[in-house]
HTML snippet that shows the backbone in 3Dmol.js (N, CA, C, O; Angstrom):
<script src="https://3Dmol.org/build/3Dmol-min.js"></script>
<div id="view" style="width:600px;height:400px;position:relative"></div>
<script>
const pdb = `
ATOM      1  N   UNK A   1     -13.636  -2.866 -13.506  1.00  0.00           N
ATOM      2  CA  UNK A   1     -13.137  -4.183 -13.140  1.00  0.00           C
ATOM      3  C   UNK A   1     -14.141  -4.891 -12.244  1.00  0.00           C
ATOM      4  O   UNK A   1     -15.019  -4.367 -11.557  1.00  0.00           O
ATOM      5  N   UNK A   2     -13.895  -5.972 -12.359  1.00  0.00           N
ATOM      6  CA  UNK A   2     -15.025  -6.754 -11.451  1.00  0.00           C
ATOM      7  C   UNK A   2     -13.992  -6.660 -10.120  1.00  0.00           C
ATOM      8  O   UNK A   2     -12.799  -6.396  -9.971  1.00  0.00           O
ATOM      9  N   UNK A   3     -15.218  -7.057  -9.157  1.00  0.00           N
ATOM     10  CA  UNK A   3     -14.806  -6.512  -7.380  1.00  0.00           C
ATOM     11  C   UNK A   3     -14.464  -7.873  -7.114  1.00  0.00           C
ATOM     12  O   UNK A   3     -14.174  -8.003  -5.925  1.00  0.00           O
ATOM     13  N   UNK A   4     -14.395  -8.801  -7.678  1.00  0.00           N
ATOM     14  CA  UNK A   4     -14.129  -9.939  -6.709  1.00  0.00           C
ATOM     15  C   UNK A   4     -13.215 -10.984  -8.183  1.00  0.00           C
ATOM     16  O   UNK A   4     -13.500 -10.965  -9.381  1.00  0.00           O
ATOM     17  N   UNK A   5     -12.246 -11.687  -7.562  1.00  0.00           N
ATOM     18  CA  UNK A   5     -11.314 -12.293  -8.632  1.00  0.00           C
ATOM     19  C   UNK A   5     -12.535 -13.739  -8.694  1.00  0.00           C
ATOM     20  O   UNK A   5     -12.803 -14.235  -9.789  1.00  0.00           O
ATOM     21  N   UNK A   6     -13.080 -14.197  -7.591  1.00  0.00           N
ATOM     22  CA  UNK A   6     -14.196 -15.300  -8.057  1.00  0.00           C
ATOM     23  C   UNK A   6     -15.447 -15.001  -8.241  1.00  0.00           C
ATOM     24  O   UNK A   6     -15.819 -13.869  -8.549  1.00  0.00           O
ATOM     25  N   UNK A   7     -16.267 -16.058  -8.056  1.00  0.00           N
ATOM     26  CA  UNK A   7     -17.616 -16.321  -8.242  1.00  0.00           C
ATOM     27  C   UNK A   7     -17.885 -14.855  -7.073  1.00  0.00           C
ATOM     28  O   UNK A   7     -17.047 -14.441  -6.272  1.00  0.00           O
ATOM     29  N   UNK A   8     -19.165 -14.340  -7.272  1.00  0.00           N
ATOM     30  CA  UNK A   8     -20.038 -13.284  -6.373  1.00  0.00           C
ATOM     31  C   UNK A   8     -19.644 -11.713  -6.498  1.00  0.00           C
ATOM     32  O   UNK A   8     -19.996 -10.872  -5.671  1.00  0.00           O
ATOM     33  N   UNK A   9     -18.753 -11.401  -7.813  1.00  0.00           N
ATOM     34  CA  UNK A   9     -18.612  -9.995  -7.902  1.00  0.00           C
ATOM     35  C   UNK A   9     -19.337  -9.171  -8.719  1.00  0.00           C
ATOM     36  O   UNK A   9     -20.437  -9.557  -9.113  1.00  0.00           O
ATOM     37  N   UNK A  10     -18.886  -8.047  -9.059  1.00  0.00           N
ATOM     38  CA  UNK A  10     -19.803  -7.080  -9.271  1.00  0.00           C
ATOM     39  C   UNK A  10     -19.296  -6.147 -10.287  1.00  0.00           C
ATOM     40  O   UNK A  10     -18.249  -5.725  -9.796  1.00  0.00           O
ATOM     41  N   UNK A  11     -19.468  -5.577 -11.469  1.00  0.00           N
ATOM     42  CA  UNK A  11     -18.890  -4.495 -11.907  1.00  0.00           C
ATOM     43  C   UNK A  11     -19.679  -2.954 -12.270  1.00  0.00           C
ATOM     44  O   UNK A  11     -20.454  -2.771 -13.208  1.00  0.00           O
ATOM     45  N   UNK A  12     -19.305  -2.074 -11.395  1.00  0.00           N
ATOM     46  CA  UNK A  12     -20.172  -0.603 -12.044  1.00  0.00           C
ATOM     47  C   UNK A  12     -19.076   0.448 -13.138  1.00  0.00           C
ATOM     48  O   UNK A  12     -17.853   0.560 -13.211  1.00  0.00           O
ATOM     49  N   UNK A  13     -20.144   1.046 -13.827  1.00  0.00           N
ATOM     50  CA  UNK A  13     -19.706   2.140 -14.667  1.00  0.00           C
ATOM     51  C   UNK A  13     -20.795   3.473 -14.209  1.00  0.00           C
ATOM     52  O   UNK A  13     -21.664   3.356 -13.346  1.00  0.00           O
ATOM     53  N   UNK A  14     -20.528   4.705 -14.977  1.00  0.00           N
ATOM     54  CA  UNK A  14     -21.236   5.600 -14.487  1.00  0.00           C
ATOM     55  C   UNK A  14     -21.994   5.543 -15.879  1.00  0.00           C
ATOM     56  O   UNK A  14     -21.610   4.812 -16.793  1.00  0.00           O
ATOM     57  N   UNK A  15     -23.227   6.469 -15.978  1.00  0.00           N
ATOM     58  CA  UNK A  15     -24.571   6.269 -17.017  1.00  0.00           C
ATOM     59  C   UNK A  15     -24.694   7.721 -17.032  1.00  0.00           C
ATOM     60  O   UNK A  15     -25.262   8.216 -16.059  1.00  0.00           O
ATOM     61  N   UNK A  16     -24.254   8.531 -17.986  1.00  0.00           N
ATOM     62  CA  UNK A  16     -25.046   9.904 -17.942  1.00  0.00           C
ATOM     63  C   UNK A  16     -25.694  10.424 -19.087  1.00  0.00           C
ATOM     64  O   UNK A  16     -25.841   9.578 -19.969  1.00  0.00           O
ATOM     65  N   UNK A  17     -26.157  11.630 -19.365  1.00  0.00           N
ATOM     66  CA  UNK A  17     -27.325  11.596 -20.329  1.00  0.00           C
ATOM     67  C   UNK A  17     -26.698  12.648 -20.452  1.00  0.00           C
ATOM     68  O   UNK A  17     -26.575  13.537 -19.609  1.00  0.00           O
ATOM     69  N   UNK A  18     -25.984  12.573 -22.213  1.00  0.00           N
ATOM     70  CA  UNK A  18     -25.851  14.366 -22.872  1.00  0.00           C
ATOM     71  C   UNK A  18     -26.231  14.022 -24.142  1.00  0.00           C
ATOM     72  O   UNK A  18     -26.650  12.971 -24.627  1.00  0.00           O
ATOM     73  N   UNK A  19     -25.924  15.498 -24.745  1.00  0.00           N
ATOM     74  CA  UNK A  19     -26.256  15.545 -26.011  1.00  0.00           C
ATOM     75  C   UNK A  19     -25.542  15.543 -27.051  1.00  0.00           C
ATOM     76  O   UNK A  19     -24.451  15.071 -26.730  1.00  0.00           O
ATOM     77  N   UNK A  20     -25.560  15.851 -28.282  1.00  0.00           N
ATOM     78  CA  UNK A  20     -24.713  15.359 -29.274  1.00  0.00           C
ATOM     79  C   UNK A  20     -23.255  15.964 -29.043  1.00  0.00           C
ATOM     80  O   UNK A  20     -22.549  15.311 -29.811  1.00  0.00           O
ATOM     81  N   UNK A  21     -22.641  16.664 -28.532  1.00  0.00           N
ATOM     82  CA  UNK A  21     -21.582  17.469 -28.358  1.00  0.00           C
ATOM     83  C   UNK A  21     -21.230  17.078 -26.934  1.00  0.00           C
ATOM     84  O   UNK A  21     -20.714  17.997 -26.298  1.00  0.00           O
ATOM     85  N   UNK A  22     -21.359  16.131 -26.395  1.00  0.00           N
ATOM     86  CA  UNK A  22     -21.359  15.754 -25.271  1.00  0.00           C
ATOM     87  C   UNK A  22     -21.582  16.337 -23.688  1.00  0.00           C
ATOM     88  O   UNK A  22     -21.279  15.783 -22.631  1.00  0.00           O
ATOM     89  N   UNK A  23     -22.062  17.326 -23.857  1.00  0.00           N
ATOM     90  CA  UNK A  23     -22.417  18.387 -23.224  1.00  0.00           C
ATOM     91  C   UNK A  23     -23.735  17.482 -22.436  1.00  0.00           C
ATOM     92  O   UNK A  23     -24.555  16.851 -23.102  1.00  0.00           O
ATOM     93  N   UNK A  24     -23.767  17.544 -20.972  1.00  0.00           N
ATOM     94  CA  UNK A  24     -24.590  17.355 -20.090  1.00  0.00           C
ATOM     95  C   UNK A  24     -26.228  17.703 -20.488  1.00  0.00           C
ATOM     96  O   UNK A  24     -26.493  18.861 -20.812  1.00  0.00           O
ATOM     97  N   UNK A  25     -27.174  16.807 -20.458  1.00  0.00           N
ATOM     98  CA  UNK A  25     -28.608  16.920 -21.075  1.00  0.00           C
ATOM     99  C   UNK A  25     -29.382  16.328 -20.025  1.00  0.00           C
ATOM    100  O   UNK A  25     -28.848  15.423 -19.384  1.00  0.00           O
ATOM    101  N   UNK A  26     -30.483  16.662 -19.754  1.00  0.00           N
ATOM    102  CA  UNK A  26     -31.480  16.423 -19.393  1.00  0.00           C
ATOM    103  C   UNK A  26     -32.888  15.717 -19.569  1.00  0.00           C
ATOM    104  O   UNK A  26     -33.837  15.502 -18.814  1.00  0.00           O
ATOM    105  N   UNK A  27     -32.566  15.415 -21.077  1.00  0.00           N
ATOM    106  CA  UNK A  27     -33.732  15.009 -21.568  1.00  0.00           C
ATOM    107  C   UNK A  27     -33.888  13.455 -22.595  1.00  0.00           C
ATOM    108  O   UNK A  27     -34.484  13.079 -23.604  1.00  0.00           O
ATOM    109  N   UNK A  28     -32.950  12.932 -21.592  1.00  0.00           N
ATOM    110  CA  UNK A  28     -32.793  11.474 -22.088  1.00  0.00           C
ATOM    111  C   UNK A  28     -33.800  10.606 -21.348  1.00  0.00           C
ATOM    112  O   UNK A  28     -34.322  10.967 -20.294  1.00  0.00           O
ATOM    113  N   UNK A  29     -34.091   9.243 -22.052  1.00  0.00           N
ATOM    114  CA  UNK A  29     -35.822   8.311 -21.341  1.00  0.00           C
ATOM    115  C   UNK A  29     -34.933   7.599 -20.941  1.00  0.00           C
ATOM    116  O   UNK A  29     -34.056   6.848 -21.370  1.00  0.00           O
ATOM    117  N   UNK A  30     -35.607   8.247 -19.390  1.00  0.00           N
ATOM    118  CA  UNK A  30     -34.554   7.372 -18.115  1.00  0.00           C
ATOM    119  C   UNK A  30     -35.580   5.513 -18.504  1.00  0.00           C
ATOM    120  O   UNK A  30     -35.250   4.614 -17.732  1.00  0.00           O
ATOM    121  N   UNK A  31     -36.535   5.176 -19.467  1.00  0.00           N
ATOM    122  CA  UNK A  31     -36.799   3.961 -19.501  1.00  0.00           C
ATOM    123  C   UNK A  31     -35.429   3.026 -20.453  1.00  0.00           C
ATOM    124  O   UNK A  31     -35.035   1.861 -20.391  1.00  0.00           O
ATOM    125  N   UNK A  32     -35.171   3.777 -20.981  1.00  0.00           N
ATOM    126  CA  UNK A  32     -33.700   3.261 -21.837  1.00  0.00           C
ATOM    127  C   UNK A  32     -32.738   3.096 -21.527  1.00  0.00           C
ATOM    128  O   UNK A  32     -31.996   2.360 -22.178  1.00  0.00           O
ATOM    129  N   UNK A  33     -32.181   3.957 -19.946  1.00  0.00           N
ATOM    130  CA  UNK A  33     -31.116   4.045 -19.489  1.00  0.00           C
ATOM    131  C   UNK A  33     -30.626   2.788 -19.285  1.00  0.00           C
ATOM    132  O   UNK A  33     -31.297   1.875 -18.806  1.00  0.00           O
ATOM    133  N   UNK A  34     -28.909   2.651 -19.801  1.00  0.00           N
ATOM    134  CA  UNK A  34     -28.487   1.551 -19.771  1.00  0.00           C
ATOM    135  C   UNK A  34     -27.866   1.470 -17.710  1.00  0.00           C
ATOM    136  O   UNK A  34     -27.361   2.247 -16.898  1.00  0.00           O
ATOM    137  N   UNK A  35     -28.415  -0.199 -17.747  1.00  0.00           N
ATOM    138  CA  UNK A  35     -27.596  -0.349 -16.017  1.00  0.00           C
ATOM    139  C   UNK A  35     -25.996   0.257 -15.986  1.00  0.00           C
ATOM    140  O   UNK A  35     -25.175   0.443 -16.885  1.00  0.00           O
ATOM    141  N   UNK A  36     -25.964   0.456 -14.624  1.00  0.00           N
ATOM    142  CA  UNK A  36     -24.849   0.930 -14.261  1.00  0.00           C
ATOM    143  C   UNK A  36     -24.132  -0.349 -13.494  1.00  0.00           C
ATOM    144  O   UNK A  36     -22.902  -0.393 -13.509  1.00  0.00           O
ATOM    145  N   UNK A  37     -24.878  -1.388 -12.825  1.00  0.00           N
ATOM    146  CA  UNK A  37     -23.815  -2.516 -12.204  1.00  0.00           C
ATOM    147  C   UNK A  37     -24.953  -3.671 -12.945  1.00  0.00           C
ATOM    148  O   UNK A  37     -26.124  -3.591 -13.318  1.00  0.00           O
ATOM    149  N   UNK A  38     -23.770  -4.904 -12.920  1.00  0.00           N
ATOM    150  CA  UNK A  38     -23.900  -5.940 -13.512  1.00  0.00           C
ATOM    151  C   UNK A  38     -23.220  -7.182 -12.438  1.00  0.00           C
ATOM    152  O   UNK A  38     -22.134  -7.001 -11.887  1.00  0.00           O
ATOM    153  N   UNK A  39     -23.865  -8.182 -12.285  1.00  0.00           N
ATOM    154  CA  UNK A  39     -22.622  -9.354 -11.735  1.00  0.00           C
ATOM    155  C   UNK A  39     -21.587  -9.751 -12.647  1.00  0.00           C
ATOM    156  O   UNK A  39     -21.769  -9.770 -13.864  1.00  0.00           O
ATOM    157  N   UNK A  40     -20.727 -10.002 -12.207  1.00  0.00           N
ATOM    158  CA  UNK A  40     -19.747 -10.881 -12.963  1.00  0.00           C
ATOM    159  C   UNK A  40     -19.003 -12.043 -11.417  1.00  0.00           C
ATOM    160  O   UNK A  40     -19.099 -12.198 -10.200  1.00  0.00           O
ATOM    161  N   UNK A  41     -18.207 -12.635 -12.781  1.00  0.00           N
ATOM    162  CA  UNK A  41     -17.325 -13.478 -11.901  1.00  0.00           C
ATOM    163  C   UNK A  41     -16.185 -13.924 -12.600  1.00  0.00           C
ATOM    164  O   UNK A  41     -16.147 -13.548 -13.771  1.00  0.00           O
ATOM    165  N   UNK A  42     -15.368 -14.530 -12.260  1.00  0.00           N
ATOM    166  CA  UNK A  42     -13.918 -15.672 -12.972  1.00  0.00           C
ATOM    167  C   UNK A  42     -13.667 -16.712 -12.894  1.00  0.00           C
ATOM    168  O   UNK A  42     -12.609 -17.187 -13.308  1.00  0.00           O
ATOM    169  N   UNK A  43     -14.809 -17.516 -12.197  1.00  0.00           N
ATOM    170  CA  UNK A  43     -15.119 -18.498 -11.670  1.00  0.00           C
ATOM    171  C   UNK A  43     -14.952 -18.675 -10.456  1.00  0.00           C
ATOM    172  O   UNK A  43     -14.512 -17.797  -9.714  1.00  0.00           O
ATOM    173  N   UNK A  44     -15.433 -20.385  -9.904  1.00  0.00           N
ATOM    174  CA  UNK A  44     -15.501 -20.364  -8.279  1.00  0.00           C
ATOM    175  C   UNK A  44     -13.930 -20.198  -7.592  1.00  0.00           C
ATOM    176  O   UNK A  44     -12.765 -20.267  -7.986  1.00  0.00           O
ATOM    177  N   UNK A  45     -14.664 -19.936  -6.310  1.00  0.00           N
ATOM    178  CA  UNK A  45     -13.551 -19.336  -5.309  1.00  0.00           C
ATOM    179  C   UNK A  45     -12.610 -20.365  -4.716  1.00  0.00           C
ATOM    180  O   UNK A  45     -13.151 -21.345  -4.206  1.00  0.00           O
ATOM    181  N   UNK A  46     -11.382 -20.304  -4.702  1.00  0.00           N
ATOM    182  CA  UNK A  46     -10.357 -21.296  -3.920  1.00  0.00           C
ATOM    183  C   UNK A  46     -11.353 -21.529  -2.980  1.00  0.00           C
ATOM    184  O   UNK A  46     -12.097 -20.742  -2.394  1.00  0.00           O
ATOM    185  N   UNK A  47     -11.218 -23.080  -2.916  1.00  0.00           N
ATOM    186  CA  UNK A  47     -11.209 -23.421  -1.257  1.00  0.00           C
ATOM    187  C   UNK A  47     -10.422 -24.670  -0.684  1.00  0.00           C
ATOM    188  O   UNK A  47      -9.747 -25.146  -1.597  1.00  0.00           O
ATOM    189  N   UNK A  48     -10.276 -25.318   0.406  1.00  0.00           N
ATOM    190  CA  UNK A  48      -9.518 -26.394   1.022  1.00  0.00           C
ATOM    191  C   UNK A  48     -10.117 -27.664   0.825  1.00  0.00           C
ATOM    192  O   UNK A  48     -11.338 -27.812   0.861  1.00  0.00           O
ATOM    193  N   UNK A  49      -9.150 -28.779   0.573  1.00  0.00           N
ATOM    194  CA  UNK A  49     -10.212 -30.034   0.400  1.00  0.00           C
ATOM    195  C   UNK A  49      -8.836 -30.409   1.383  1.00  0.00           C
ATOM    196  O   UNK A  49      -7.756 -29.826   1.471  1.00  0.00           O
ATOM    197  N   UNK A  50      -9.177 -31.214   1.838  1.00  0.00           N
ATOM    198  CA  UNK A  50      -9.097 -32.071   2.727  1.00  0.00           C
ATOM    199  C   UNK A  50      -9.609 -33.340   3.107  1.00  0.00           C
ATOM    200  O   UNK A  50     -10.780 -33.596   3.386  1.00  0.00           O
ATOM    201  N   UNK A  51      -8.156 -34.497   3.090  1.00  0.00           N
ATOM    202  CA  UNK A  51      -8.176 -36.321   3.252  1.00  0.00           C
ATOM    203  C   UNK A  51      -8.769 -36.365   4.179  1.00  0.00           C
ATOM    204  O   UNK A  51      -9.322 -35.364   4.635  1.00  0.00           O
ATOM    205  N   UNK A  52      -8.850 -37.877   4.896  1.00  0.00           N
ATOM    206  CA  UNK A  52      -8.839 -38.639   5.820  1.00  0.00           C
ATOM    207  C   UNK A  52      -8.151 -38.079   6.572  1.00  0.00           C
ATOM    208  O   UNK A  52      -7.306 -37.289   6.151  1.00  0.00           O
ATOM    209  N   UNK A  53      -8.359 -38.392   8.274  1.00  0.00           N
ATOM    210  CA  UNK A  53      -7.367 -38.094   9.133  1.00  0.00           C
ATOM    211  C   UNK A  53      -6.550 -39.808   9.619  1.00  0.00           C
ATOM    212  O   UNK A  53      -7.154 -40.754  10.124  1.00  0.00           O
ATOM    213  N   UNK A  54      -4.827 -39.750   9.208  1.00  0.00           N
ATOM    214  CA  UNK A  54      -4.105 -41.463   8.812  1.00  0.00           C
ATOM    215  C   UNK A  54      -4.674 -41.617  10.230  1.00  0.00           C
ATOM    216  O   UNK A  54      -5.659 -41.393  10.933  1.00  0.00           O
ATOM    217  N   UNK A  55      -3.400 -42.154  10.208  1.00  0.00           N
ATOM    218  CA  UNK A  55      -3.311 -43.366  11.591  1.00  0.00           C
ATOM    219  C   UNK A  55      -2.650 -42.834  12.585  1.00  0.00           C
ATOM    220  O   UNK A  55      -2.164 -41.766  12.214  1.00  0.00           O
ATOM    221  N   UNK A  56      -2.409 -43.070  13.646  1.00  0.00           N
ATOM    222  CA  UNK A  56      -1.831 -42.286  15.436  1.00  0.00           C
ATOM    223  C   UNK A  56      -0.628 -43.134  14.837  1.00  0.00           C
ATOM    224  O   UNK A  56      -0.496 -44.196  14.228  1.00  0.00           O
ATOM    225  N   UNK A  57       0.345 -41.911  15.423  1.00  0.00           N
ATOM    226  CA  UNK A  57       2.040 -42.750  15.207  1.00  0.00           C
ATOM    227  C   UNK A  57       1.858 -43.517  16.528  1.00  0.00           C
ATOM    228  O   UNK A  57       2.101 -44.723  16.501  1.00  0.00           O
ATOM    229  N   UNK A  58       1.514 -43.032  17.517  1.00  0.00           N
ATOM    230  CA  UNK A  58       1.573 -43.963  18.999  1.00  0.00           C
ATOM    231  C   UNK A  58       0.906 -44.890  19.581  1.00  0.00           C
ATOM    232  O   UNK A  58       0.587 -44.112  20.481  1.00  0.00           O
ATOM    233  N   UNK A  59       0.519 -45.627  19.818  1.00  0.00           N
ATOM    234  CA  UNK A  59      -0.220 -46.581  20.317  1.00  0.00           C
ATOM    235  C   UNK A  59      -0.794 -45.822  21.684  1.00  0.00           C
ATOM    236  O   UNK A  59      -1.996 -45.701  21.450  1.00  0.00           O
ATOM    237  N   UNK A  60      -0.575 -45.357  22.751  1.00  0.00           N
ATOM    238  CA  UNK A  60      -0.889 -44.231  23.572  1.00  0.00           C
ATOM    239  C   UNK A  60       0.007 -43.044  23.763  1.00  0.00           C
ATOM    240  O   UNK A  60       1.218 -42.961  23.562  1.00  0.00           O
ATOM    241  N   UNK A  61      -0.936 -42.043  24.242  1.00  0.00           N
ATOM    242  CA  UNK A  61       0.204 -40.583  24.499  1.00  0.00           C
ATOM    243  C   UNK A  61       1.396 -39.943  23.592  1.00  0.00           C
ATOM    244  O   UNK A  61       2.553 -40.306  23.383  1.00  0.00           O
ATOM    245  N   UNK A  62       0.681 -38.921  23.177  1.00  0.00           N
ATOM    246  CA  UNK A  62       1.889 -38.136  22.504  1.00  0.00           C
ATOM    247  C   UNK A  62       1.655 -38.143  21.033  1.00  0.00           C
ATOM    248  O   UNK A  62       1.503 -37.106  20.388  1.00  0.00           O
ATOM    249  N   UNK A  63       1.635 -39.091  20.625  1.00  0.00           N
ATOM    250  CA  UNK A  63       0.753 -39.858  18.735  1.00  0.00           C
ATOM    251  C   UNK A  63       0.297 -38.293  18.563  1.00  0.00           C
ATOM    252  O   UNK A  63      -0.252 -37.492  19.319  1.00  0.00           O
ATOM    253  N   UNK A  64       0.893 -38.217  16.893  1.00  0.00           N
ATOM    254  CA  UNK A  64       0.104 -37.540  16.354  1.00  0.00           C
ATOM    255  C   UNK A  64      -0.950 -37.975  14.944  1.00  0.00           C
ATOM    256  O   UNK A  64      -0.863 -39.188  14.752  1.00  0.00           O
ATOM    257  N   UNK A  65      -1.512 -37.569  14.350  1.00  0.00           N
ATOM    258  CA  UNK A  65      -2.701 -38.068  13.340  1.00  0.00           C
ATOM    259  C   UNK A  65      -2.148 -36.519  12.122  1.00  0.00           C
ATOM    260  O   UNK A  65      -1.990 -35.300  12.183  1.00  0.00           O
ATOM    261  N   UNK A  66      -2.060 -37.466  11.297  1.00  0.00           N
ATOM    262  CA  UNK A  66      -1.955 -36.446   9.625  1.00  0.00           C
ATOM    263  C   UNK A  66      -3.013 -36.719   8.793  1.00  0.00           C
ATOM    264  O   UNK A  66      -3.764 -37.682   8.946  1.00  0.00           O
ATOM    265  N   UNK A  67      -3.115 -35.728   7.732  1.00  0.00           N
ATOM    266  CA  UNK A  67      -3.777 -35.513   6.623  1.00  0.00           C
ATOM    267  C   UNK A  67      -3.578 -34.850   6.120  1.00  0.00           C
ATOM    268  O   UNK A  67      -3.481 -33.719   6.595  1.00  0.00           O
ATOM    269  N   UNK A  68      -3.345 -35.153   4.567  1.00  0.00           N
ATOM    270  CA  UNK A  68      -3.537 -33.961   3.119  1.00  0.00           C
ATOM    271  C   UNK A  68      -4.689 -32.678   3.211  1.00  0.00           C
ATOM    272  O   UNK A  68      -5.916 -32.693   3.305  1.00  0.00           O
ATOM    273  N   UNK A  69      -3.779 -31.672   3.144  1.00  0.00           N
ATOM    274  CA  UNK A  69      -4.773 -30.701   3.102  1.00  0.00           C
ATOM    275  C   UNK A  69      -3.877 -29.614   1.810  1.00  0.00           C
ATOM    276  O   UNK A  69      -2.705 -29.280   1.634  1.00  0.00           O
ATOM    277  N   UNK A  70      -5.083 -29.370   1.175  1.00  0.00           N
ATOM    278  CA  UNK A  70      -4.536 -28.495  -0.622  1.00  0.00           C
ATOM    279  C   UNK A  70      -5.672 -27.136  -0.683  1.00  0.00           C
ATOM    280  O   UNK A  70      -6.746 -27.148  -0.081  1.00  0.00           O
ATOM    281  N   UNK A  71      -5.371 -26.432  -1.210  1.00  0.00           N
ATOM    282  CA  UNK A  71      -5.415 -25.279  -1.595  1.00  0.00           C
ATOM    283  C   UNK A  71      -6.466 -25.444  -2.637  1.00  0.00           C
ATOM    284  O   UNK A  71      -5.871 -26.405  -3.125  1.00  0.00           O
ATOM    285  N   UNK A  72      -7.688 -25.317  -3.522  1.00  0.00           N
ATOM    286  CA  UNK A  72      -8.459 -25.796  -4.911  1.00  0.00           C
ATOM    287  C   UNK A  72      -9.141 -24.858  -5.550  1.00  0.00           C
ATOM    288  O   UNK A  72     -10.042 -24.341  -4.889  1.00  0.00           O
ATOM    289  N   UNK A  73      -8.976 -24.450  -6.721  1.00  0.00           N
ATOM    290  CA  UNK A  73      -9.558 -23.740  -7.568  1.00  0.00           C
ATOM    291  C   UNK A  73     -11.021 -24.795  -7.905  1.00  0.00           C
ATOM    292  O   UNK A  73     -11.871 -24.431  -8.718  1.00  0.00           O
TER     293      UNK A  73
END
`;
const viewer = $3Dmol.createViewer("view");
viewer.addModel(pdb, "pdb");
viewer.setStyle({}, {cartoon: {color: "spectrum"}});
viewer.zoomTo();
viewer.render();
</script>
């Protein structure tokens, strides 16, 4: 399985060298050997987007200030 559900993961398998009976060998061309990790991904990673900050409910003291803030694939 890949290590990460987004963008920047990784997947390994193991690589071993036998012979026709599957029996453990020694004498396979480690130049052929297939990789054991690969990147992958599932695409990019959630992140936050975020509006404008509105308007002060108060004219002085106490006012608070809003904005949209979402979750984004």
């Amino acid at each position: 399985q890949c290590s990460s559900t987004c963008a920047g993961g990784f997947q390994r398998r193991v690589v071993v060298c036998q012979d026709e009976n599957g029996y453990t060998a020694n004498n396979c061309d480690e130049k052929s050997k297939p990789m054991e990790q690969r990147s992958c991904e599932s695409g990019p990673c959630p992140q936050w987007a975020y509006g404008n900050w509105g308007e002060c409910t108060k004219p002085c003291g106490g006012g608070t200030r809003t904005r949209l803030v979402v979750c984004q694939r």
